[in-house]
C-alpha positions as CSV (number, residue, x, y, z in Angstrom):
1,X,202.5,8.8,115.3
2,X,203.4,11.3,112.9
3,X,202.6,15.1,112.7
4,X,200.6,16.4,110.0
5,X,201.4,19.7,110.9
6,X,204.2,21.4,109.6
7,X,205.8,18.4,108.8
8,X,208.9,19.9,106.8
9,X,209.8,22.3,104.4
10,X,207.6,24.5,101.9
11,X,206.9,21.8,98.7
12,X,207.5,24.6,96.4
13,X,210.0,27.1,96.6
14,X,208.2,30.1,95.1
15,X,204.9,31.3,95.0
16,X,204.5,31.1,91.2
17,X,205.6,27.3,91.6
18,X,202.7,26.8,94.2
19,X,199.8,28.4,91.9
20,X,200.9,25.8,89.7
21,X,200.3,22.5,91.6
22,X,197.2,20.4,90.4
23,X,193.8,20.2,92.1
24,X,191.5,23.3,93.7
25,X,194.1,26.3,95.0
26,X,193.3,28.5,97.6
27,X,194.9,31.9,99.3
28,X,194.8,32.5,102.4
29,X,193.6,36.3,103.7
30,X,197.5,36.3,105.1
31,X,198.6,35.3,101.5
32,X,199.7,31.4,102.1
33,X,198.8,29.1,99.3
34,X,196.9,25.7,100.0
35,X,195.5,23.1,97.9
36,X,192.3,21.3,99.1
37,X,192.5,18.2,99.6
38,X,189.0,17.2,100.5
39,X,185.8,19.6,101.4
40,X,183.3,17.2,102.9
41,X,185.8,15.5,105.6
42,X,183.8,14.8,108.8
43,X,185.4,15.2,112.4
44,X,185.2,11.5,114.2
45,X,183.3,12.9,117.3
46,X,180.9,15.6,116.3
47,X,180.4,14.8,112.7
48,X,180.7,18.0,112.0
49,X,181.7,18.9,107.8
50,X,185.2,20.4,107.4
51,X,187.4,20.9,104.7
52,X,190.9,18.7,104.8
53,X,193.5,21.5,102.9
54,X,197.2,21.1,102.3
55,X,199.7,24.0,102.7
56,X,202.0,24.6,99.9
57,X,204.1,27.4,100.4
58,X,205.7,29.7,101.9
59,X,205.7,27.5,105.2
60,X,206.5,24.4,105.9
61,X,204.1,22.0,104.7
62,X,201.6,20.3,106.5
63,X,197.6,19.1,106.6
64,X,194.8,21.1,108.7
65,X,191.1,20.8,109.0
66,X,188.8,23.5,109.5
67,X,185.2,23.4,109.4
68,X,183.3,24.4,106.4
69,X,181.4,27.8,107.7
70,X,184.6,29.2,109.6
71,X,186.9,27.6,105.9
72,X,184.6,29.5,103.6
73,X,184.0,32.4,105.9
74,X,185.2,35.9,106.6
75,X,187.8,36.6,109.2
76,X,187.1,39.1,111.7
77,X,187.2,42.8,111.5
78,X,189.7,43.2,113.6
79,X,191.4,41.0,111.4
80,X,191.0,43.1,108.1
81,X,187.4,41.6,107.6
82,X,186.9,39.6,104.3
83,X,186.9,36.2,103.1
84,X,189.8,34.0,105.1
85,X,190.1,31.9,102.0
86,X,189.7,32.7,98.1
87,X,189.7,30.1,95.5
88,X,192.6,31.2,93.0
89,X,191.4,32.1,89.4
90,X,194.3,30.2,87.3
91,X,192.5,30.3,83.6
């Protein structure tokens, strides 16, 4: 069975490179760069929605799921507040 969690090395070996790669970029609140892979993924046992995202850099790469409200929402005060993901602007 294979990991899908930090399965190897960054893809890309600077951030600028990252920003670059095709389909919908995101940034993490902690300033990692992920591509979504798929945002209406549904867990096997609860059904419930999640988004399927891919991290690009500056760790090593790997696949996570998280579920849509806790993807899309804000992080807790504690944490700096704010959204925990941001769709990056690239036009």
């Amino acid at each position: 069975m294979s990991n899908l969690h930090n399965t190897g090395p960054s893809l890309f070996a600077s951030e600028a490179e990252a920003l670059l790669a095709p389909g919908k970029i995101v940034r993490h609140y902690k300033g990692g760069i992920y591509r979504i892979i798929d945002e209406h993924v549904r867990h096997s046992e609860t059904l419930e929605e999640g988004v399927l995202y891919e991290h690009l850099w500056p760790n090593k790469h790997g696949f996570w799921f998280r579920p849509v409200a806790m993807f899309w929402g804000n992080v807790e005060p504690e944490k700096g507040g704010g959204p925990r993901f941001t769709v990056v602007d690239r036009e």
